[in-house]
C-alpha positions in Angstrom: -98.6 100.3 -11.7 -100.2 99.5 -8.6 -98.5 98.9 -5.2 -98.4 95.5 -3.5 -99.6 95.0 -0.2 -97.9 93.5 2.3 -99.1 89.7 2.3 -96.6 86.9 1.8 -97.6 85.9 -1.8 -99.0 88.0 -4.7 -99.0 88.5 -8.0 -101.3 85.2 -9.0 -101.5 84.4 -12.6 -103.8 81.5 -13.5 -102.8 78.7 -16.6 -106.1 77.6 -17.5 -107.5 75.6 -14.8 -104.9 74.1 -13.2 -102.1 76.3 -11.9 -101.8 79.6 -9.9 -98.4 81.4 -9.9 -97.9 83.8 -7.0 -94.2 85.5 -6.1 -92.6 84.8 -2.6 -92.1 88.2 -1.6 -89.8 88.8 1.2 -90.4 91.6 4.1 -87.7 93.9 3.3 -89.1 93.8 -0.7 -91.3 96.4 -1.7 -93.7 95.7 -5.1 -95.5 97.1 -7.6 -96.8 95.2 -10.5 -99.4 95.5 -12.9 -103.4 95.1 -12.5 -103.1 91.8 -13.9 -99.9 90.4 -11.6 -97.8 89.8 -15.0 -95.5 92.2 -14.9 -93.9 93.7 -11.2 -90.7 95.9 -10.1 -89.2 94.6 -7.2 -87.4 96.9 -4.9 -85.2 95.5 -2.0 -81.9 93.8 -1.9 -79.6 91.3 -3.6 -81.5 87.9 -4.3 -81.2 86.4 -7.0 -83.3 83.0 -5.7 -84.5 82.1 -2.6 -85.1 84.1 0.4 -81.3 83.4 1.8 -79.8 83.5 -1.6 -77.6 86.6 -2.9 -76.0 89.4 -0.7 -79.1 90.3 0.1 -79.5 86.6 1.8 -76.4 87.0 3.6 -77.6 90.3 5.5 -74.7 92.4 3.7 -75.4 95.9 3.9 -75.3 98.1 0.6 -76.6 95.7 -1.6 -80.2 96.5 -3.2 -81.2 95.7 -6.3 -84.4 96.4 -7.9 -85.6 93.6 -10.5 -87.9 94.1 -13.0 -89.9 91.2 -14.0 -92.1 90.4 -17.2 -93.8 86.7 -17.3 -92.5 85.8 -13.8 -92.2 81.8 -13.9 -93.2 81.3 -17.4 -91.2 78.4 -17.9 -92.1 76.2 -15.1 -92.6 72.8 -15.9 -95.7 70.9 -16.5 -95.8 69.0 -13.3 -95.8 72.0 -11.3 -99.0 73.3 -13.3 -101.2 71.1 -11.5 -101.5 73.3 -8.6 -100.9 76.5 -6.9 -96.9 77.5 -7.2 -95.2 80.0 -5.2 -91.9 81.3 -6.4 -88.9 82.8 -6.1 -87.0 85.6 -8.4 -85.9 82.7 -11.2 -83.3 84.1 -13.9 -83.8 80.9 -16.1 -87.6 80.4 -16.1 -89.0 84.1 -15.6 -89.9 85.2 -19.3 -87.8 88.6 -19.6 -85.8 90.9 -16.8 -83.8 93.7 -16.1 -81.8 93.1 -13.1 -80.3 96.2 -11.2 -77.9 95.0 -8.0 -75.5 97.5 -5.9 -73.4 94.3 -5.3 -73.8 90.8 -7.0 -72.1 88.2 -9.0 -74.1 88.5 -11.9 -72.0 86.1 -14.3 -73.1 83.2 -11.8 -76.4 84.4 -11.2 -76.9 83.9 -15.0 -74.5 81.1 -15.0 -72.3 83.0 -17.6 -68.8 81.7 -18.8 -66.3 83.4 -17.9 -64.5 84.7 -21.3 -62.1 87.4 -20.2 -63.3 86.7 -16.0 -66.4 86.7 -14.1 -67.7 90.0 -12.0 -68.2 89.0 -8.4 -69.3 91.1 -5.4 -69.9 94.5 -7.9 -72.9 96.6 -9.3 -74.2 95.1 -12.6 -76.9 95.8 -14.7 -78.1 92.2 -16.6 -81.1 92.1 -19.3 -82.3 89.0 -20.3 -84.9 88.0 -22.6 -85.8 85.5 -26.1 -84.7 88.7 -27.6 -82.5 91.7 -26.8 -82.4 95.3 -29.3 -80.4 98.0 -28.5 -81.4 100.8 -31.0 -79.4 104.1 -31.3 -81.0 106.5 -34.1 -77.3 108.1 -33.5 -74.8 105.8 -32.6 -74.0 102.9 -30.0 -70.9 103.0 -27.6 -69.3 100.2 -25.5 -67.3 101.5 -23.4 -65.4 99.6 -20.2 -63.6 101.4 -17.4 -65.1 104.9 -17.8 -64.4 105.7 -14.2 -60.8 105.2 -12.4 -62.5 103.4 -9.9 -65.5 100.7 -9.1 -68.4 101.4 -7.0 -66.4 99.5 -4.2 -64.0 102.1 -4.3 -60.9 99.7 -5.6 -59.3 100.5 -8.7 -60.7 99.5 -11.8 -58.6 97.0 -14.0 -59.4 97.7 -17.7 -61.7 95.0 -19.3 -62.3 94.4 -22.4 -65.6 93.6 -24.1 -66.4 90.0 -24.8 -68.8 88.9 -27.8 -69.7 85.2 -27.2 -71.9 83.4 -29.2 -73.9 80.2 -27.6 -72.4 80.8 -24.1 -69.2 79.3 -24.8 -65.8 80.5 -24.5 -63.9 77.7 -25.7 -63.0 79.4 -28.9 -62.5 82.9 -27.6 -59.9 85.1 -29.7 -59.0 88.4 -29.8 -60.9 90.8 -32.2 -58.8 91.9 -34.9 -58.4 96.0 -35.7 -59.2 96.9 -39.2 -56.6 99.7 -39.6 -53.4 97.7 -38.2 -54.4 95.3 -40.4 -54.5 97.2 -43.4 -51.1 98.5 -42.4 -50.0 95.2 -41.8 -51.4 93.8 -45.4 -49.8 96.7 -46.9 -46.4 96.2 -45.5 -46.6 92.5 -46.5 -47.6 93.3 -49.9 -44.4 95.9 -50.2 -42.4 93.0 -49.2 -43.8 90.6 -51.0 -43.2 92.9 -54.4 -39.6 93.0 -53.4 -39.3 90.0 -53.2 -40.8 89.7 -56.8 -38.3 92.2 -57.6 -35.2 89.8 -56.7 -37.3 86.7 -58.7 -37.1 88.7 -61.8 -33.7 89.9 -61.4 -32.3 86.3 -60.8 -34.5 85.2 -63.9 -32.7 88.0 -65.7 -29.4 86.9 -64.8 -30.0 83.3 -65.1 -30.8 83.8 -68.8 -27.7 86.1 -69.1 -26.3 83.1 -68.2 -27.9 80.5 -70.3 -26.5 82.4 -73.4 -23.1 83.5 -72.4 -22.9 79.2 -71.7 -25.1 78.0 -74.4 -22.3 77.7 -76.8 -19.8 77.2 -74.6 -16.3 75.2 -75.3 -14.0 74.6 -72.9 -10.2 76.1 -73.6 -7.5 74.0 -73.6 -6.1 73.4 -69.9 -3.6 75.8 -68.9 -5.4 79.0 -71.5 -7.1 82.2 -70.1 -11.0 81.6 -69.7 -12.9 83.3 -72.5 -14.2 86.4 -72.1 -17.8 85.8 -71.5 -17.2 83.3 -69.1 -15.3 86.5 -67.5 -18.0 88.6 -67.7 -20.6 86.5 -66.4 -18.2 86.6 -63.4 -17.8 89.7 -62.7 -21.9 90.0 -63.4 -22.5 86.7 -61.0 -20.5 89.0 -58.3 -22.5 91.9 -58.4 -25.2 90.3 -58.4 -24.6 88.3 -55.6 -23.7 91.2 -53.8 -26.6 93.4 -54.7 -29.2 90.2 -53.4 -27.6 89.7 -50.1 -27.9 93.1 -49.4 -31.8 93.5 -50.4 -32.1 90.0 -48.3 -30.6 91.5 -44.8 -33.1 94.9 -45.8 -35.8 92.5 -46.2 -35.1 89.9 -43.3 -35.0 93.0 -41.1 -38.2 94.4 -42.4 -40.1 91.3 -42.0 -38.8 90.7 -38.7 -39.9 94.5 -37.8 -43.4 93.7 -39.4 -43.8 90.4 -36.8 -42.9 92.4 -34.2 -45.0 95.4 -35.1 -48.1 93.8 -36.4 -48.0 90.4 -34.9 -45.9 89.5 -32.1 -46.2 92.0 -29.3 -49.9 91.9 -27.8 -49.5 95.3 -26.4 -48.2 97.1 -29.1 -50.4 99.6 -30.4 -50.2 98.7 -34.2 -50.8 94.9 -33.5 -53.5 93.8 -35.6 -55.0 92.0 -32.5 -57.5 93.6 -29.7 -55.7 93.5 -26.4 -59.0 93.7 -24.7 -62.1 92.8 -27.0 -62.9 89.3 -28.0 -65.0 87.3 -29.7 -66.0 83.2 -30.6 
């Protein structure tokens, strides 16, 4: 990497015959780029545009940023290839970067959604490119509010970590956590067999019923019921009793389980995320 000198423009790169590109550089930016002008590192302040754009535009102190550029104005349109172009740091048409700001609003630099909110007037980190690998031989970590405080010195609120597919956030719902769910699936299927449990016992009773009645006669008015009818009774009332007690055990159980797994966003066994999201 070679340093830039000090003249306005720099960094030409030629498309065929017709167009030069050559990067605006400001006074306070220091660069260095490769032999060939494709690929530079600038070093000064906030800026994510034109000369007054950013923090760095507005003269706010404690706000560098270094930007490292690959393909710088790759994407310009046609009708600007027909001559010499001078640009400007361009986060939509420069081919790949890794911007590093002290203080910026990186989700509108990029023009970002906002998903769980925006970061404004903060350090970021941004990488942008057709394609983006992260590779760890051991392991990845996301990880959001490592620190008790931001680099302004304000507390930091926890965050969560947004996926969002196709820049949209329309549809954006909270992750769901694999072991509450198993819990949750677990306690629902415990209910669910106990519920079974009462369907078979009613069955069992119901054709207790069917042949105690099948045959039935009524006795002449005035004359004692026979004694199946009597015992079917006294069975129907225990019965009865038995099943209104297993229904109050499992009314509270299922209410427990909404509450648990389901209602309360901030429990910890609610199968839901209270920071992470995804579309």
């Amino acid at each position: 990497m070679a340093e830039v000198n000090n003249t306005p423009t720099f960094g030409e790169r030629k498309y065929g015959d017709k167009k030069t590109i050559s990067f605006n550089r400001l006074p306070v930016e220091n660069v260095l780029q490769s032999n060939d002008g494709k690929a530079q590192i600038v070093l000064g302040s906030d800026r994510p545009s034109h000369a007054s754009s950013g923090y760095g535009g507005l003269g706010v102190l404690d706000s560098s940023a270094i930007d490292l550029v690959c393909g710088r104005g790759k994407t310009i349109s046609e009708e600007d290839k027909e001559g010499a172009v001078t640009v400007n740091p361009d986060f939509f048409s420069d081919a790949a970067r890794i911007y590093i700001s002290e203080k910026t609003d990186v989700d509108n630099n990029f023009k970002l959604v906002k998903g769980s909110g925006n970061s404004t007037a903060s350090s970021a980190i941004a990488l942008k490119a057709d394609a983006i690998r992260m590779i760890g031989v051991e392991g990845i970590k996301l990880i959001t509010r490592a620190n008790p405080t931001n680099s302004n010195g304000t507390e930091a609120g926890v965050k969560g970590i947004d996926l969002i597919a196709g820049n949209d956030d329309s549809f954006l719902q909270p992750m769901v956590k694999g072991d509450n769910l198993v819990d949750c699936l677990n306690e629902l299927s415990e209910i669910v067999s106990s519920v079974q449990a009462q369907v078979h016992s009613v069955m069992n009773f119901l054709d207790t019923f069917i042949d105690a009645y099948k045959s039935h006669v009524h006795p002449p008015p005035g004359t004692a019921a026979p004694p199946d009818a009597v015992i079917v009774a006294a069975l129907f009332a225990v019965e009865n009793s038995k099943h209104t007690t297993e229904d109050n055990v499992l009314s509270n159980r299922i209410s427990d389980l909404r509450n648990t797994y389901l209602k309360i966003p901030s429990h910890e066994s609610n199968i839901l995320s209270q920071y992470n999201k995804t579309n």
